[in-house]
Backbone bond lengths (Angstrom), bond angles and torsions (degrees), N, CA, C in turn:
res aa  C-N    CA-C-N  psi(-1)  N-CA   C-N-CA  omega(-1)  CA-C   N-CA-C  phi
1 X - - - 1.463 - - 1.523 111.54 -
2 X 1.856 111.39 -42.23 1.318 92.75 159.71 1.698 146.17 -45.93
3 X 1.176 88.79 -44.55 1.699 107.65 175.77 2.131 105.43 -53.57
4 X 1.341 112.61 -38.62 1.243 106.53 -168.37 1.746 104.17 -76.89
5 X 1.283 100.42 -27.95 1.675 113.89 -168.06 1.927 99.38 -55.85
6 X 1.930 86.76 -50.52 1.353 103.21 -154.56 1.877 95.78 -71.87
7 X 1.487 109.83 -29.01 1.796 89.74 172.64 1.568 108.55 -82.75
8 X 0.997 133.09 -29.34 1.489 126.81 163.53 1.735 113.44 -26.94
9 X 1.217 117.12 -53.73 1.365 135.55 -170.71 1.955 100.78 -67.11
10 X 1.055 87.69 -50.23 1.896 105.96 -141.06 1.964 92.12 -78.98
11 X 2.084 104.23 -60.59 1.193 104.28 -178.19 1.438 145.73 -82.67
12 X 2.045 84.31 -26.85 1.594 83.94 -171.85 1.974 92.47 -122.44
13 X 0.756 106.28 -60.71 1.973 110.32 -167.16 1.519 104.53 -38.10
14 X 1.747 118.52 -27.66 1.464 122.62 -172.85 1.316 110.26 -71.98
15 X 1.458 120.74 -24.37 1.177 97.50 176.74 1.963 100.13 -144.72
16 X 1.386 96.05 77.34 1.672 120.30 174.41 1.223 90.79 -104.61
17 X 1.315 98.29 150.15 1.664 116.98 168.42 1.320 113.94 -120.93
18 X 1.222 167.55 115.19 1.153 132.05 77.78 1.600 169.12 41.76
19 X 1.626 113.35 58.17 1.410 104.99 -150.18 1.582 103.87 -100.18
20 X 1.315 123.68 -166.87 1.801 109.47 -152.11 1.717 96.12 -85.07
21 X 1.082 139.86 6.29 1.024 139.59 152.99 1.670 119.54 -64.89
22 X 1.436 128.66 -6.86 1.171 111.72 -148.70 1.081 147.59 113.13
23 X 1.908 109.98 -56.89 0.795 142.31 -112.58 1.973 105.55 -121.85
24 X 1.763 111.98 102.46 1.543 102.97 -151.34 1.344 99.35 -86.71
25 X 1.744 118.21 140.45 1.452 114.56 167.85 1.920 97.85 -135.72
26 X 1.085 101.38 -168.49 1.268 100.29 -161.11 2.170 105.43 -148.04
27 X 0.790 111.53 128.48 1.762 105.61 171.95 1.051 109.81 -108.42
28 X 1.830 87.64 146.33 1.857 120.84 -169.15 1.394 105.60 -30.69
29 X 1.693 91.14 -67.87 1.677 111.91 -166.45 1.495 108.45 -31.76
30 X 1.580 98.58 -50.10 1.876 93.97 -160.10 1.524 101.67 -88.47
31 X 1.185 100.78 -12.89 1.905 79.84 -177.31 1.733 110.83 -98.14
32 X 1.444 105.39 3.27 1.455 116.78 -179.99 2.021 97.01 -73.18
33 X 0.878 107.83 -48.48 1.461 133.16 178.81 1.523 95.46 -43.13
34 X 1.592 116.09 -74.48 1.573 122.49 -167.89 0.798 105.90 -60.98
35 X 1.467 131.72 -39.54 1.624 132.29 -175.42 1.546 110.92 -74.39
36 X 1.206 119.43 27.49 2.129 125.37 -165.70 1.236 108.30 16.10
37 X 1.835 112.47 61.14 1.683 103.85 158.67 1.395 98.28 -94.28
38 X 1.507 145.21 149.54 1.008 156.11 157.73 1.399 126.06 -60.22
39 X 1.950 98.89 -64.62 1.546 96.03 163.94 1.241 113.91 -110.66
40 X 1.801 111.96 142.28 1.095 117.71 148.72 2.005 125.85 -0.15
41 X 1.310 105.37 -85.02 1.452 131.23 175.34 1.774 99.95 -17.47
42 X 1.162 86.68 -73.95 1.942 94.67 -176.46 1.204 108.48 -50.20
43 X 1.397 124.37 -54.99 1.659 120.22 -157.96 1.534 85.27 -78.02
44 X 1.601 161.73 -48.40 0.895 146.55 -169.68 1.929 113.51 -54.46
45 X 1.112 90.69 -34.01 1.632 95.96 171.11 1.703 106.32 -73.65
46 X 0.604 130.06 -80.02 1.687 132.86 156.74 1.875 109.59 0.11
47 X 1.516 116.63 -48.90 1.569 128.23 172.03 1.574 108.01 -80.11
48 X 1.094 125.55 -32.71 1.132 123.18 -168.61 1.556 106.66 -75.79
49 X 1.951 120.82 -47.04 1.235 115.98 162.38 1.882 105.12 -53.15
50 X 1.070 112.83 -58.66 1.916 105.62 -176.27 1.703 107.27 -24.84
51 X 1.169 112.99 -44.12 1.414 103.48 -154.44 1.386 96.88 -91.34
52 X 1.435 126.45 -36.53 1.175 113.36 172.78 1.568 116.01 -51.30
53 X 1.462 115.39 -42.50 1.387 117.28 176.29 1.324 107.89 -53.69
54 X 1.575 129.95 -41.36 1.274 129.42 178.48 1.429 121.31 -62.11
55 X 1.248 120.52 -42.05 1.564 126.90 166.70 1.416 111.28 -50.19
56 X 1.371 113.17 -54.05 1.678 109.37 -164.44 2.034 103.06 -82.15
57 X 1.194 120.86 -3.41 1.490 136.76 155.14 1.193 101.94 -57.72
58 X 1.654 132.32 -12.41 1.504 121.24 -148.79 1.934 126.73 35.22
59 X 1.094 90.94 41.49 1.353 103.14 162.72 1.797 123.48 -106.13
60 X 1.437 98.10 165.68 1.625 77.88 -173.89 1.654 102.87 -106.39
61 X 1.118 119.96 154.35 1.663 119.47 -154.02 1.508 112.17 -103.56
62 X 1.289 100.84 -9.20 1.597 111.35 161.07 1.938 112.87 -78.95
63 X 1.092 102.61 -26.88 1.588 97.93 172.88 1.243 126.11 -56.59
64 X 1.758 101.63 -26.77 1.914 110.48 -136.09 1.926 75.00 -116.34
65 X 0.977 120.42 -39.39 1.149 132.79 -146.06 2.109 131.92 -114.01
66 X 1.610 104.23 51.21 1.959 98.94 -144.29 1.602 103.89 -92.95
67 X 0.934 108.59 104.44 1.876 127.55 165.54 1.602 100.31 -18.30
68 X 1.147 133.74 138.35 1.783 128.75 -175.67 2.015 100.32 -164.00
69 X 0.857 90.47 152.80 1.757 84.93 176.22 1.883 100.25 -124.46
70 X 1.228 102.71 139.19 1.850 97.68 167.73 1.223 106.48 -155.49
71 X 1.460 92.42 165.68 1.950 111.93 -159.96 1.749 89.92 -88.54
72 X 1.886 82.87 139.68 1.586 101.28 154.30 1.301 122.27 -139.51
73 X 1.383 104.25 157.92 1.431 105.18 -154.59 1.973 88.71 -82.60
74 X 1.668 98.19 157.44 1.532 122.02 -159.53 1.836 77.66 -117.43
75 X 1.302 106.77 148.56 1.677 141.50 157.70 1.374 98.44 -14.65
76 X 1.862 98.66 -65.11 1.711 120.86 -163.11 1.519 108.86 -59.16
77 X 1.212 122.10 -21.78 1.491 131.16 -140.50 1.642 117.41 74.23
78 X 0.897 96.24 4.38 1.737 94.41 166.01 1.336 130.46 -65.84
79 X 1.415 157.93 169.83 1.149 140.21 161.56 1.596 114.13 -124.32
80 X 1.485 105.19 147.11 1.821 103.09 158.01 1.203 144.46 -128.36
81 X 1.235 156.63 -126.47 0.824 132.95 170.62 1.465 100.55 -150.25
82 X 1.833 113.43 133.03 1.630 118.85 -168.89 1.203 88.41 -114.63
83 X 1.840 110.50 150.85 1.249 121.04 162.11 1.868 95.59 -63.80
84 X 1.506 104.90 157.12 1.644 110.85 169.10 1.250 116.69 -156.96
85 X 1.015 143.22 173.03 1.676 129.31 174.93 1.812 95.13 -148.50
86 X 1.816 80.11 150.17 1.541 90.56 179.92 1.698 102.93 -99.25
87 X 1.206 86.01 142.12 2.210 89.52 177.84 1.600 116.47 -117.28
88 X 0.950 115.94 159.02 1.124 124.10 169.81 0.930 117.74 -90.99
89 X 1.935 131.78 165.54 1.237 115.06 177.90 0.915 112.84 -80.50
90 X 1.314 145.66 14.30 1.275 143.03 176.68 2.119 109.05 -91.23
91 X 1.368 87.45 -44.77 1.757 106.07 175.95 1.603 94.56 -62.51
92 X 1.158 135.17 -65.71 1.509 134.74 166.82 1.813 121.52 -22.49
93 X 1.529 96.84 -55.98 1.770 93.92 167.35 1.655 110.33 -85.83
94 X 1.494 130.65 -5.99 1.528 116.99 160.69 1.257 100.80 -66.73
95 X 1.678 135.97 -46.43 1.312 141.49 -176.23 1.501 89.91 -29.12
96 X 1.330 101.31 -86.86 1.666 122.91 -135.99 1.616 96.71 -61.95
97 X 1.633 114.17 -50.02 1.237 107.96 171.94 2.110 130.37 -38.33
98 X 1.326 93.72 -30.00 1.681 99.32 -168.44 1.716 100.00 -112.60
99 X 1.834 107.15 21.64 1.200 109.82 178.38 1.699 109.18 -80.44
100 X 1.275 110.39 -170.42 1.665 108.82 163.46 1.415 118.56 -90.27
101 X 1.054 108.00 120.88 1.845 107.59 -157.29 1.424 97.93 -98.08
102 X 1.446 128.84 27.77 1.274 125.11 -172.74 1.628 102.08 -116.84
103 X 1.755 114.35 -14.21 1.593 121.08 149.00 1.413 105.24 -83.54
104 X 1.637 103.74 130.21 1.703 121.82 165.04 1.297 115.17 -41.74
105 X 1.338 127.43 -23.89 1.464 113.98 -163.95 1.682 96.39 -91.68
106 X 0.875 115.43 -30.02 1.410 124.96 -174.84 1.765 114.29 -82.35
107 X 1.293 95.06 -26.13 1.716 106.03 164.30 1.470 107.41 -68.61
108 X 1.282 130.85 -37.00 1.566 133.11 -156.88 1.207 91.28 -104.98
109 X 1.017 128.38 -33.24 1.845 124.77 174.74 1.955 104.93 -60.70
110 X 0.916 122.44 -71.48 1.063 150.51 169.46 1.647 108.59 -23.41
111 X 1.715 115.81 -38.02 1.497 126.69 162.00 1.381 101.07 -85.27
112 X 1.343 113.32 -50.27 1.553 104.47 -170.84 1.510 113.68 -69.13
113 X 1.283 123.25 0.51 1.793 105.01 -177.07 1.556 88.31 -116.52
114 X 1.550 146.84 -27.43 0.848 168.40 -161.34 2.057 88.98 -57.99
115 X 1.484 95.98 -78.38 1.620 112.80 167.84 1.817 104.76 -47.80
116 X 1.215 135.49 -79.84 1.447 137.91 -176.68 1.337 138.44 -12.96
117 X 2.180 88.23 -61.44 1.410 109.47 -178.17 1.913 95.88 -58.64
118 X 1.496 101.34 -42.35 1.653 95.74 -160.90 1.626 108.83 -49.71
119 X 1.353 113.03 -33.57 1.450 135.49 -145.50 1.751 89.40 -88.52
120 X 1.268 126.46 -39.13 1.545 141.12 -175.51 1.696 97.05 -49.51
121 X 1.687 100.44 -63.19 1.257 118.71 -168.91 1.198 130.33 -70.50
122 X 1.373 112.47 -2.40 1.262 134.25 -179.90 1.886 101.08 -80.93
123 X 1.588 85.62 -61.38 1.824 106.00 -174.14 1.773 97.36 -68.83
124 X 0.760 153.61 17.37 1.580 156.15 179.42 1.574 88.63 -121.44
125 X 1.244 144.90 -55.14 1.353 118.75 178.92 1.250 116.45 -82.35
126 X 1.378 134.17 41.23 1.275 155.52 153.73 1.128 114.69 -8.24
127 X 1.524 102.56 -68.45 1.836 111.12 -168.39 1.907 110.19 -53.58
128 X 1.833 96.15 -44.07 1.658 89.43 179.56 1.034 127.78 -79.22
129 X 1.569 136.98 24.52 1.076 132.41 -175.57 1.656 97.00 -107.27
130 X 1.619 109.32 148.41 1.042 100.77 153.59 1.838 143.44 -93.44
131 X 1.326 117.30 -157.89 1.262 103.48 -163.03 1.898 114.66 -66.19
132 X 1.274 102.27 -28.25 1.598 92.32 170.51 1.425 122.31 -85.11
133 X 1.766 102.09 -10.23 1.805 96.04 177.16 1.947 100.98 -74.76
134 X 1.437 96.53 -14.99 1.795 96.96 -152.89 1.987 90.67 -81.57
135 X 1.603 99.87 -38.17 1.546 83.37 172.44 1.513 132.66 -76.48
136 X 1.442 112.32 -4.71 1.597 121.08 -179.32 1.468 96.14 -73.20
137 X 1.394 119.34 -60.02 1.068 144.30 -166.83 2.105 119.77 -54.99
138 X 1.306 88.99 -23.65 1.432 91.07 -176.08 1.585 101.15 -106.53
139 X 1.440 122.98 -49.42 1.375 127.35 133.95 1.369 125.15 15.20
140 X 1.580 103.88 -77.08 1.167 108.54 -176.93 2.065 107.52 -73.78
141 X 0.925 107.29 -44.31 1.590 94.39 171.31 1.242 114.98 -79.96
142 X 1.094 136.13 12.32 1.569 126.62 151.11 1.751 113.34 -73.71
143 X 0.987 92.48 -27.26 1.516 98.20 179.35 1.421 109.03 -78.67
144 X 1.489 120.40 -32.74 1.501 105.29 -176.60 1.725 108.04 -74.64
145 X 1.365 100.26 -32.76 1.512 106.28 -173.15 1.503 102.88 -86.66
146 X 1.406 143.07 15.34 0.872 146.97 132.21 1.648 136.43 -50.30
147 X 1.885 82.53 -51.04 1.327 110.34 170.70 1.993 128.14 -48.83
148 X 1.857 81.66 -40.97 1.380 89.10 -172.89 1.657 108.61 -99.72
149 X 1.396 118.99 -20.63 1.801 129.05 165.16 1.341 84.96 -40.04
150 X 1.747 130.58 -69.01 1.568 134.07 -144.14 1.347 92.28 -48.84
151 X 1.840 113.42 -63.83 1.536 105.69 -162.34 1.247 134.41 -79.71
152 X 1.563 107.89 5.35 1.693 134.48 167.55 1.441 98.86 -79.12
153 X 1.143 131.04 -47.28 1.694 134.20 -171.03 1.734 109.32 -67.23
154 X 1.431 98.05 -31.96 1.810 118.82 -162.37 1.591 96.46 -77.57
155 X 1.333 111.34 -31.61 1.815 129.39 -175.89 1.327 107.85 -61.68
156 X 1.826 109.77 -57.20 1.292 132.78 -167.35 1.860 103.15 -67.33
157 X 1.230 130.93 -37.78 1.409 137.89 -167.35 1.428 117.98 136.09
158 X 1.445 118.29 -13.61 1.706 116.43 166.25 1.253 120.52 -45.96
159 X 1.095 132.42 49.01 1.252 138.08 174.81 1.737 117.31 -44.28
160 X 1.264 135.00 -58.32 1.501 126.69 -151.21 1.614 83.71 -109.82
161 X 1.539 101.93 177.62 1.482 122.09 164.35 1.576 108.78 -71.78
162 X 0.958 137.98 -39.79 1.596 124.51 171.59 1.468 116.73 -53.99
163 X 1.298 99.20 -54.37 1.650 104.62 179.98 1.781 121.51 -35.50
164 X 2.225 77.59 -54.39 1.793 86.22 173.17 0.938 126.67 -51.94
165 X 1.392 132.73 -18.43 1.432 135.79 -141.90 1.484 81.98 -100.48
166 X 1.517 118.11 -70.93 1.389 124.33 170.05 1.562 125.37 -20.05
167 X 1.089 91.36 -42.73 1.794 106.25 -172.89 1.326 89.38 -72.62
168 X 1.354 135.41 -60.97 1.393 130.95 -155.31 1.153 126.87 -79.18
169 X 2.013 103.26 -17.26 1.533 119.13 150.62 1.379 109.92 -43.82
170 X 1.257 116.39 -47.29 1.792 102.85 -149.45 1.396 92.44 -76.68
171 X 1.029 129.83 -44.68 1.922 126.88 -167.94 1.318 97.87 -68.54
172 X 1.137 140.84 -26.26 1.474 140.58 163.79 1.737 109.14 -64.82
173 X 1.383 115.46 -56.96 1.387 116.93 176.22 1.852 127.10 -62.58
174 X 1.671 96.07 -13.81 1.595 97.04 -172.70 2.269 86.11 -97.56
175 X 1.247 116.45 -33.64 1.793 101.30 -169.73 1.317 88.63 -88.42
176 X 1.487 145.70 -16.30 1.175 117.38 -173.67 1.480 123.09 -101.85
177 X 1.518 126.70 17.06 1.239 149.31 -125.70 1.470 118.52 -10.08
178 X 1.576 96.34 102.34 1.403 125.98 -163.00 1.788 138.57 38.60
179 X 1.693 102.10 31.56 1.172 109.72 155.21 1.602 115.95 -101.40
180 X 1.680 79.37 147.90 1.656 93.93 176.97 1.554 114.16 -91.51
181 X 1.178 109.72 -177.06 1.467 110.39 -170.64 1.730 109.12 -83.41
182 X 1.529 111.98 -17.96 1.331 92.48 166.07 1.826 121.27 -88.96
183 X 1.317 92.80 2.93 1.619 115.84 173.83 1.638 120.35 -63.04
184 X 1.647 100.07 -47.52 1.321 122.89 -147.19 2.036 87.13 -110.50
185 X 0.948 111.62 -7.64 1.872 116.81 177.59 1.671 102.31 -92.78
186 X 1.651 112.37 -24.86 1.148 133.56 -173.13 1.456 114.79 -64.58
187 X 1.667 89.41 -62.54 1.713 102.74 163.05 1.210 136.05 -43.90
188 X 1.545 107.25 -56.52 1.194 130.18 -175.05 1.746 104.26 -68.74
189 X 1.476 142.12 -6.94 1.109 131.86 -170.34 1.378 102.32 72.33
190 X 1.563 140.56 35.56 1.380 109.46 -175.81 1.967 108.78 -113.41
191 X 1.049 124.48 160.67 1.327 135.26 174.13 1.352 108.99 -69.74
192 X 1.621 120.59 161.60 1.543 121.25 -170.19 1.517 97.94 -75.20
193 X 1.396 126.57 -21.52 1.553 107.95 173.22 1.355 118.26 -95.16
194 X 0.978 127.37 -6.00 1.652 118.02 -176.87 1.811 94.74 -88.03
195 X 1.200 94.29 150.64 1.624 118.89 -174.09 1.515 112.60 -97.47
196 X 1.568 93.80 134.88 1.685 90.61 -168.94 1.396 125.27 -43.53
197 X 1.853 94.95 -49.46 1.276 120.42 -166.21 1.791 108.38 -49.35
198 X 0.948 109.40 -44.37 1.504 122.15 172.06 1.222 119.01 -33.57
199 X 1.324 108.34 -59.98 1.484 108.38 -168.17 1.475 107.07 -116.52
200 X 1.455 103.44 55.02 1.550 112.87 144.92 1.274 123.20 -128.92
201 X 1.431 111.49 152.12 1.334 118.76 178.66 1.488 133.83 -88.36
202 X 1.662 146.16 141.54 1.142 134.26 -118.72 1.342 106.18 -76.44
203 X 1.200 132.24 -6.61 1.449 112.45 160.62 1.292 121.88 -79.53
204 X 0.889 120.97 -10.00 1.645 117.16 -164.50 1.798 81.69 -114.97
205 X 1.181 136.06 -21.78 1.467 102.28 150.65 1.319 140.04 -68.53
206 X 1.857 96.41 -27.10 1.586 98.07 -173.86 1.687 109.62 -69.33
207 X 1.292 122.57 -6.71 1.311 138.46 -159.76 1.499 114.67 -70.91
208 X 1.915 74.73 -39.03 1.564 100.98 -165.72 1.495 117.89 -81.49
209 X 1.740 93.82 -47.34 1.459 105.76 164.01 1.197 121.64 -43.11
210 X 1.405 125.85 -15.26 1.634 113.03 -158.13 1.512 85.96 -112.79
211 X 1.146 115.69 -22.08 1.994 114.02 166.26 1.231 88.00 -63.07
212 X 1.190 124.74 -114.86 1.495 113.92 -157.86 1.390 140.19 -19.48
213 X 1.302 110.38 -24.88 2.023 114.21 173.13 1.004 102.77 -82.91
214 X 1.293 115.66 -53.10 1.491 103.65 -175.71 1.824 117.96 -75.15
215 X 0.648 116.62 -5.12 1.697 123.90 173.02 1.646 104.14 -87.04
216 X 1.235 100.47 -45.58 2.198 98.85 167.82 1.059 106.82 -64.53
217 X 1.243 137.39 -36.48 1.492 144.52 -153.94 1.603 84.49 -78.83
218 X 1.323 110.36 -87.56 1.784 104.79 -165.86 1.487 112.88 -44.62
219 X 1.359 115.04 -45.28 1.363 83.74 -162.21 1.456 115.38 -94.35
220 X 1.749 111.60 11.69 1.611 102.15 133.30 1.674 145.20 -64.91
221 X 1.679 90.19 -32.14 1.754 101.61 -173.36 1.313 98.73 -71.57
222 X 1.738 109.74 -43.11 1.696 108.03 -161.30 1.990 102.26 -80.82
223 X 1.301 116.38 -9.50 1.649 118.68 -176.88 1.774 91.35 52.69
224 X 1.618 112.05 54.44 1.589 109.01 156.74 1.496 105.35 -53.03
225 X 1.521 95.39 135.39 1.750 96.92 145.04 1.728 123.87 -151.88
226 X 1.362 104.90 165.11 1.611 103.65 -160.44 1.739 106.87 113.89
227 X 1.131 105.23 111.88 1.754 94.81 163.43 1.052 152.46 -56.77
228 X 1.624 101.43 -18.38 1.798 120.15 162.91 1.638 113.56 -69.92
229 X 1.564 107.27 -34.58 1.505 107.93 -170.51 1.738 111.18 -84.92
230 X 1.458 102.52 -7.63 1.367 114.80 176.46 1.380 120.41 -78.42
231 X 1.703 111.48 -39.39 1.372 121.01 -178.22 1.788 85.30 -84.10
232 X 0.916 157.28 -66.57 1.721 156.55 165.93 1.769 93.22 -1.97
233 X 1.139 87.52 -53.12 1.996 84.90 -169.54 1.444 110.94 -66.48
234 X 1.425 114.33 -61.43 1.222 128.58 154.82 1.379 121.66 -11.61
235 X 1.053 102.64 -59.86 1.691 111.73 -165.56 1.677 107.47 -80.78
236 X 1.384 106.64 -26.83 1.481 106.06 -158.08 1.590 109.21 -95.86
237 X 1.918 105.27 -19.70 1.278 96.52 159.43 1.230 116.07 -103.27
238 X 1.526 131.11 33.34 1.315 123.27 151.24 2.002 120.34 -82.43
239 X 2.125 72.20 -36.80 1.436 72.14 155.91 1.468 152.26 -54.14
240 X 1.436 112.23 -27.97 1.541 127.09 -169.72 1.280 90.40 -99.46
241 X 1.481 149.05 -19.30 1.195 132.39 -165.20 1.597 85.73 -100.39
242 X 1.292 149.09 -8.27 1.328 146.59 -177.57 1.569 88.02 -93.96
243 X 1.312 137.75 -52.03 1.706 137.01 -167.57 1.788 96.94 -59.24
244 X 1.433 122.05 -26.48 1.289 124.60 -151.35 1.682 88.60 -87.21
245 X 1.342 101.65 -62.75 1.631 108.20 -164.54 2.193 100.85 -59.36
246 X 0.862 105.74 -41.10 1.642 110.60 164.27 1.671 102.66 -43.81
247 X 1.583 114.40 -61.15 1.256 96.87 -143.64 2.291 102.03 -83.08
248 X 1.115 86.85 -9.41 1.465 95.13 172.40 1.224 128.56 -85.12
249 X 1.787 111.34 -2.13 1.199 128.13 -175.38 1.942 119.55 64.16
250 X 0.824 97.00 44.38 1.980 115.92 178.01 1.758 96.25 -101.29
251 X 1.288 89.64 167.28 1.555 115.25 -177.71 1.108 127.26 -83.74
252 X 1.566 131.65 104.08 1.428 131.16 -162.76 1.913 99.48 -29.61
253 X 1.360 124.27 154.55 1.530 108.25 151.89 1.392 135.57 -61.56
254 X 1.765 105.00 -39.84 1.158 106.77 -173.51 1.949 113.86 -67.68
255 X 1.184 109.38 -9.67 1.888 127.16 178.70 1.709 101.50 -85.12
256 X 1.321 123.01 -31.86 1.642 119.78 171.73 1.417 113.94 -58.91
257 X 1.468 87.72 135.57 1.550 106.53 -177.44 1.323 108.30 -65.67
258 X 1.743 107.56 127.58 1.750 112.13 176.66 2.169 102.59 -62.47
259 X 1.441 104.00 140.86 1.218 96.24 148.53 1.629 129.62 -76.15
260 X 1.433 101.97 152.14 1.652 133.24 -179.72 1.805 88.36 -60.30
261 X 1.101 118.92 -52.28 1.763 105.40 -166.16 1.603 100.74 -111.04
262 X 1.472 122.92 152.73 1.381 117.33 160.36 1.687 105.01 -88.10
263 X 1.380 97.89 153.41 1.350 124.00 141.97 1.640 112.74 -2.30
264 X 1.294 116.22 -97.28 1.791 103.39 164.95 1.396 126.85 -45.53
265 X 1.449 122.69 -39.69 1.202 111.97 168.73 2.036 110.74 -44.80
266 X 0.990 105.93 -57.29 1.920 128.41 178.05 1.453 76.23 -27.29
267 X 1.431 114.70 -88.86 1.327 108.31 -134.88 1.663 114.50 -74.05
268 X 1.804 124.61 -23.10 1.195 124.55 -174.91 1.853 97.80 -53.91
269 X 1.413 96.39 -40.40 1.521 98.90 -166.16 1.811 119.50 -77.27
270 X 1.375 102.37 -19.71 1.427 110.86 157.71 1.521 131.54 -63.13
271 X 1.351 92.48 -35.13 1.733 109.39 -166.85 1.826 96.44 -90.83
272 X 1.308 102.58 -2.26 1.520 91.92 -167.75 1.659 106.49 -110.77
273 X 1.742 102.66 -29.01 1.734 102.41 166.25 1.034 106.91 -78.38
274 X 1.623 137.02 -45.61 1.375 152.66 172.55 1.810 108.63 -26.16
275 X 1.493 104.87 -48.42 1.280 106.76 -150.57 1.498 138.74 62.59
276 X 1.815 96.39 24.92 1.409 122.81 -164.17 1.735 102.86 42.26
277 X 0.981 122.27 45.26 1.395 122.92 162.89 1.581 121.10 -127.32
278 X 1.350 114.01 145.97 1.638 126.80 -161.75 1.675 111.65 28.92
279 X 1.396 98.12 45.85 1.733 95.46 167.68 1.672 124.27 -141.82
280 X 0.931 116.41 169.47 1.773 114.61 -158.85 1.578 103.89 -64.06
281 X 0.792 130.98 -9.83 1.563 136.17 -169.87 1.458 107.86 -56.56
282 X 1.514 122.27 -60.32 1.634 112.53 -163.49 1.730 101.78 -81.83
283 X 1.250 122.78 -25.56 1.325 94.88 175.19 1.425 117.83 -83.19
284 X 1.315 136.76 -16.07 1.053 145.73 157.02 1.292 124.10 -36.49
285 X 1.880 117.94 -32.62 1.220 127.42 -136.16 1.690 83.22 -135.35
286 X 1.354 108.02 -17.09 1.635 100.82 173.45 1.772 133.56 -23.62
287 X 1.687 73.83 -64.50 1.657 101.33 -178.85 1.597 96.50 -110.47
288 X 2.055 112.93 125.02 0.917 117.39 178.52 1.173 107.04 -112.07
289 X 1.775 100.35 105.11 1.813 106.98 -169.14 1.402 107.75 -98.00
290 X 0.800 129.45 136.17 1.923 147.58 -142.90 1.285 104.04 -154.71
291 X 1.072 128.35 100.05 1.611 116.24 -172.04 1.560 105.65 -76.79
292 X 1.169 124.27 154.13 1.228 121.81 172.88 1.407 147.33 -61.63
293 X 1.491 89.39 -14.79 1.941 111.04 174.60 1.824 84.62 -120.12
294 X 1.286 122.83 171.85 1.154 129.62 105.87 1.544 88.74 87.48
295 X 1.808 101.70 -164.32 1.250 97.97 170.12 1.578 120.61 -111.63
């Protein structure tokens, strides 16, 4: 499980994008690179089976799959322009799936999108879940995007566990207007070991979730560095995601009602009427993302 965590980090989450929708895709070029194809030529053969796999999925292959051209820098300093395509994460595990599974990286890809896609499809039937499937469910991807905030922060200069903590103050202090997390544990009635994330309910996770992507996102695109300029980022898009929920007329977070059960409580009691059978729990629980500081 380490090994899958550690290509999560290394092959694919390092270089996800993010566009103002939300919305994560990923390019050929760079993930041809993570995946150790050398040439171009090959890994394009490699996409070309993907999409066929995507067609006979009955999917449509323009969704998964968008034609794009971008500049690269030349020897001279000159630049040109490469064909490239944007993928989805779904086009990403056709990749890896119709890759050569006889290279390791492509073996661990191949578990890791295998687990993902399931986990995607879970969060895409969104609307039918109810309120404790919606907090397991968001829960569990706060933690992956936790996972990858840690090693975006670790890039920038967050080096130790204090720092993190610091760092994760400020994105807490800019959406919660200027409470900290031992502020906002305060509110909520909670003990020094129970975890914030736990005992909130799915709006005030999705709130959160969208602090954290977008806070990995910049201070990958922008290559922040320094630990002051990291918590700066931190803070300032908690801030705009607090200006957002204002200007749409939503409920401060720190004013949302704590839930009666946490998060683990949800799931012991799911997995136990469930009989861990036909329910969101094991793919959820596939990948156990733990961020490395904090929560």
């Amino acid at each position: 499980m380490n090994d899958i965590v550690k290509y999560s980090q290394q092959n694919f989450d390092g270089i996800k994008h993010i566009n103002e929708n939300g919305q994560e895709y990923w390019y050929a070029r760079e993930l041809q690179a993570a995946l150790e194809y050398a040439q171009w030529r090959r890994f394009a053969e490699t996409i070309e089976r993907a999409k066929i796999a995507c067609e006979n999925s009955g999917n449509t292959v323009s969704d998964h799959f968008a034609d794009v051209g971008k500049m690269v820098a030349l020897g001279s300093g000159a630049e040109r322009e490469v064909d490239d395509i944007m993928l989805s994460r779904y086009a990403c595990y056709l990749i890896v799936m119709n890759g050569d599974s006889r290279k390791e990286v492509i073996a661990l890809g191949q578990t890791y999108f295998a687990v993902k896609t399931r986990q995607q499809e879970i969060i895409e039937d969104y609307d039918e879940l109810s309120e404790e499937q919606k907090r397991i469910a968001i829960r569990a991807e706060m933690k992956a995007h936790n996972k990858s905030l840690a090693a975006a922060a670790e890039k920038s200069g967050v080096k130790t566990a204090l720092e993190y903590s610091t760092f994760q103050n400020r994105g807490y202090q800019g959406l919660y207007g200027g409470l900290t997390a031992a502020n906002i544990k305060q509110r909520k009635g909670l003990k020094g070991s129970q975890q914030i994330l736990d005992h909130m309910g799915s709006t005030e996770l999705a709130a959160n979730l969208f602090r954290a992507t977008q806070t990995d996102e910049k201070l990958r695109r922008e290559n922040i560095q320094g630990k002051e300029n990291a918590g700066a980022v931190h803070y300032a898009v908690g801030v705009k995601v607090r200006q957002t929920i204002a200007e749409l007329g939503g409920t401060m977070p720190e004013n949302l009602p704590t839930p009666s059960k946490s998060v683990k409580q949800l799931e012991r009691e799911q997995a136990k009427s469930l009989g861990k059978k036909n329910n969101i729990l094991p793919a959820l629980h596939a990948l156990d993302y733990t961020p490395k500081y904090g929560q």
